[in-house]
C-alpha positions as CSV (number, residue, x, y, z in Angstrom):
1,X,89.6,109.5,120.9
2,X,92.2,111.7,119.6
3,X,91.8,113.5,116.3
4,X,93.0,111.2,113.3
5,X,96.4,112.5,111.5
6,X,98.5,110.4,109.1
7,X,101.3,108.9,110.9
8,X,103.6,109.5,107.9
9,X,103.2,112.8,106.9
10,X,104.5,112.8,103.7
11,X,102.1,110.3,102.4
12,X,99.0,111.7,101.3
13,X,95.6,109.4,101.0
14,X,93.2,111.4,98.9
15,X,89.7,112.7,99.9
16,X,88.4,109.4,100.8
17,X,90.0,108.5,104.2
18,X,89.1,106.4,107.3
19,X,86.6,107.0,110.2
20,X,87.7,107.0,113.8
21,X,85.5,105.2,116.4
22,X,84.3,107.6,119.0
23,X,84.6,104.4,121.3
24,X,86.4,100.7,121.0
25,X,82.7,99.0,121.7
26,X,81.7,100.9,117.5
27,X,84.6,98.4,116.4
28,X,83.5,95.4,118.5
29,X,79.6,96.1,117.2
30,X,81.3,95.9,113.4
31,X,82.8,92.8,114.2
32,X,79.6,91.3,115.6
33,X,77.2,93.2,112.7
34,X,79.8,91.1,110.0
35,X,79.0,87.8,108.6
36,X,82.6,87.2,107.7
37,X,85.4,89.1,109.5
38,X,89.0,87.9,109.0
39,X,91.7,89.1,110.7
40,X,95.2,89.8,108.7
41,X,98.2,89.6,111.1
42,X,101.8,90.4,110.5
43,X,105.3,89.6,111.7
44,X,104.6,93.0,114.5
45,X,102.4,91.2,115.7
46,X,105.5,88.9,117.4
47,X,107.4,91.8,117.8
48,X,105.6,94.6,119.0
49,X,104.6,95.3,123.1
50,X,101.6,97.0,124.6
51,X,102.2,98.3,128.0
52,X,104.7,95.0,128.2
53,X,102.3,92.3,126.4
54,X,103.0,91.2,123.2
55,X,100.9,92.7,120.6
56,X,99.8,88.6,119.3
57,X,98.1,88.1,122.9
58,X,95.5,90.7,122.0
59,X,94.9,89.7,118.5
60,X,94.4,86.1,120.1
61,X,91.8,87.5,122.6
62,X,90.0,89.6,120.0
63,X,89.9,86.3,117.5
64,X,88.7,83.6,120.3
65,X,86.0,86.2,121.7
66,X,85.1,87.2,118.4
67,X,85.6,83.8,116.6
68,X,87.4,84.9,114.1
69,X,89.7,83.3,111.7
70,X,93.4,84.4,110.9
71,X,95.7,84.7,108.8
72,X,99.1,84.9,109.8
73,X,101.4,86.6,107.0
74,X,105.1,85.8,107.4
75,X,106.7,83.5,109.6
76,X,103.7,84.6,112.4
77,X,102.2,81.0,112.3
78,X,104.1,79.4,114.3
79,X,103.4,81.8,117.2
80,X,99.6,81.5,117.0
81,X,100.2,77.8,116.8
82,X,101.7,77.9,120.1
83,X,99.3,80.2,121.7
84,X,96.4,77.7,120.7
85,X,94.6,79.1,117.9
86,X,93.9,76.4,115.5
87,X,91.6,77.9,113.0
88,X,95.1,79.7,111.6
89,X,96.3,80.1,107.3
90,X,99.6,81.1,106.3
91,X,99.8,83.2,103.3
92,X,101.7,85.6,102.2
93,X,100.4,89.2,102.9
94,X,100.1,90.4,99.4
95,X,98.7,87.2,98.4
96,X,96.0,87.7,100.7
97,X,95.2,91.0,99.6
98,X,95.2,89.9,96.3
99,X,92.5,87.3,97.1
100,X,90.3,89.8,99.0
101,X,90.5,91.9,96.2
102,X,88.8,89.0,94.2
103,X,84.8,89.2,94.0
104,X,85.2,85.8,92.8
105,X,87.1,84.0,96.5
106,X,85.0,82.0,98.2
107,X,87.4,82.1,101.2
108,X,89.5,79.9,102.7
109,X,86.7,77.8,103.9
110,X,85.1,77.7,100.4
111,X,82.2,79.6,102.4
112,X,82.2,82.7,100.7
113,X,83.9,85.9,100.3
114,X,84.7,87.7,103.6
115,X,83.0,91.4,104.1
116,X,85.0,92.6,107.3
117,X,88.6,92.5,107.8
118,X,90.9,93.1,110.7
119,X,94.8,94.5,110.2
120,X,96.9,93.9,112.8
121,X,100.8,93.8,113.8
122,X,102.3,94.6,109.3
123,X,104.5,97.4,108.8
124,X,103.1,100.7,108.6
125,X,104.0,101.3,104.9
126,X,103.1,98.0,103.9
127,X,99.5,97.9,105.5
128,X,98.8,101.4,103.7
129,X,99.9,99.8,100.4
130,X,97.7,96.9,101.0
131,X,94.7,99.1,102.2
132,X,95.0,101.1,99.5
133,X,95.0,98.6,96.9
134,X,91.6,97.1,99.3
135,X,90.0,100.9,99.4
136,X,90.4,101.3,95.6
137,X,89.9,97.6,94.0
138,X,87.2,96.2,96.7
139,X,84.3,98.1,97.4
140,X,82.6,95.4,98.9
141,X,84.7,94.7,101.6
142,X,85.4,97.1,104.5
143,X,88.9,97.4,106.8
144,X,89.9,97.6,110.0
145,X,93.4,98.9,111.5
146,X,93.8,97.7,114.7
147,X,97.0,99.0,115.3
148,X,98.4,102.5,117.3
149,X,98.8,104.7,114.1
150,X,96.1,106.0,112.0
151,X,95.8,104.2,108.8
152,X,93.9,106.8,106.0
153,X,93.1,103.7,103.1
154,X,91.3,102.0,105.8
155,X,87.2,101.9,106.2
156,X,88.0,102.6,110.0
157,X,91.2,103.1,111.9
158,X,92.1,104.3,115.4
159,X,94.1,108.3,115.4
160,X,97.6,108.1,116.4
161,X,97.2,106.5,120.4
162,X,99.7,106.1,123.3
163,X,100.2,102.4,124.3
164,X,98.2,102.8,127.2
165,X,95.0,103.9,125.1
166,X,95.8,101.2,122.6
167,X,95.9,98.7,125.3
168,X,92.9,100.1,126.9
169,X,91.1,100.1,123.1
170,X,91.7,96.5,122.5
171,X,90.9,95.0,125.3
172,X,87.6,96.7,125.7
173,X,87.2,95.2,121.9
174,X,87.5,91.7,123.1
175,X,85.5,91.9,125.9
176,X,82.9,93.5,124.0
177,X,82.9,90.9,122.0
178,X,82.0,88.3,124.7
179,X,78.7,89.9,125.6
C-alpha cells in the first residue's frame, strides 16, 4: 500500500492519526477479531463507481460475508432494501455518531455497545468531522474508512488508492471474510 497522506491538505489531524493496513486481509482479520462491528454507510455509497460497480455492491458483499449490520444514513435505505439486506437502520449520520459516542448505547439490538465500526460511501469532510468527534469522545471504539482517500481521525484507513486498488482492496476484504 501506498504511503498515507491527507486527501485534503489543508486540514490538519494532530499527532494522533490512522494506521494503513500493509494488506486488505489486516482489515478483514479486524472485522472477524470484533464482537460488534457496524458498518456506517452514506448517500456515496449510491453514487459513487468502482471500476464501473457501484460502491453499495461492495459494502453489501463485505456486510453478508462479514455479517454485519448497517446503517444507512440518508436516503441510502431504500437501496440496500432492494439489494436484499434486511438487517438495515436508517439514522441520521450525526445521530449515529452521537450514539456511538455514548458509553451508555446498548445498540440497535439492545445487545450492547458496538467496538468496530466501518465508514463507507459519506462525504469526505463530513466523515472526518464524524471520526474526529469518534477519535476524541470514544476511546473504546475503533474506526474503519473503507473508502479511496485516507481518513487521519480514523483507527485505520486505506492511503489515497486508484479505483483499481480500491476495488482490488475490497473485494479481497469480503472474501476474506468468507474463510
Amino acid at each position: 500500500m501506498k504511503r498515507a497522506e491527507s486527501w485534503q491538505t489543508a486540514e490538519i489531524p494532530g499527532p494522533k492519526k490512522a494506521l494503513t493496513p500493509k494488506t486488505p486481509e489486516t482489515i478483514a482479520l479486524f472485522i472477524k477479531r470484533a464482537k460488534r462491528p457496524l458498518i456506517v454507510a452514506g448517500s456515496e455509497c449510491i453514487k459513487l463507481e468502482v471500476n464501473g460497480e457501484r460502491y453499495i455492491d461492495y459494502i453489501i458483499k463485505i456486510a453478508k460475508t462479514g455479517n454485519i449490520p448497517v446503517v444507512a444514513t440518508a436516503h441510502t435505505v431504500k437501496s440496500f432494501l432492494e439489494k436484499g439486506i434486511r438487517e438495515i437502520f436508517s439514522m441520521s449520520a450525526m445521530e449515529v455518531a452521537d450514539r456511538l459516542r455514548d458509553p451508555e448505547w446498548k445498540g440497535f439490538d439492545g445487545k450492547g455497545q458496538y467496538d468496530l465500526v466501518l465508514f463507507a460511501g459519506m462525504k469526505y469532510y463530513f466523515e472526518w468531522l464524524i471520526l474526529s468527534g469518534l477519535k476524541h469522545f470514544a476511546p473504546h471504539l475503533k474506526t474503519v474508512s473503507l473508502d479511496k482517500y485516507y481518513q487521519p481521525h480514523a483507527s485505520w484507513s486505506f492511503p489515497n488508492l486508484p479505483d483499481k486498488e480500491w476495488r482490488e482492496t475490497l473485494l479481497k476484504i469480503a472474501e476474506k471474510l468468507k474463510t
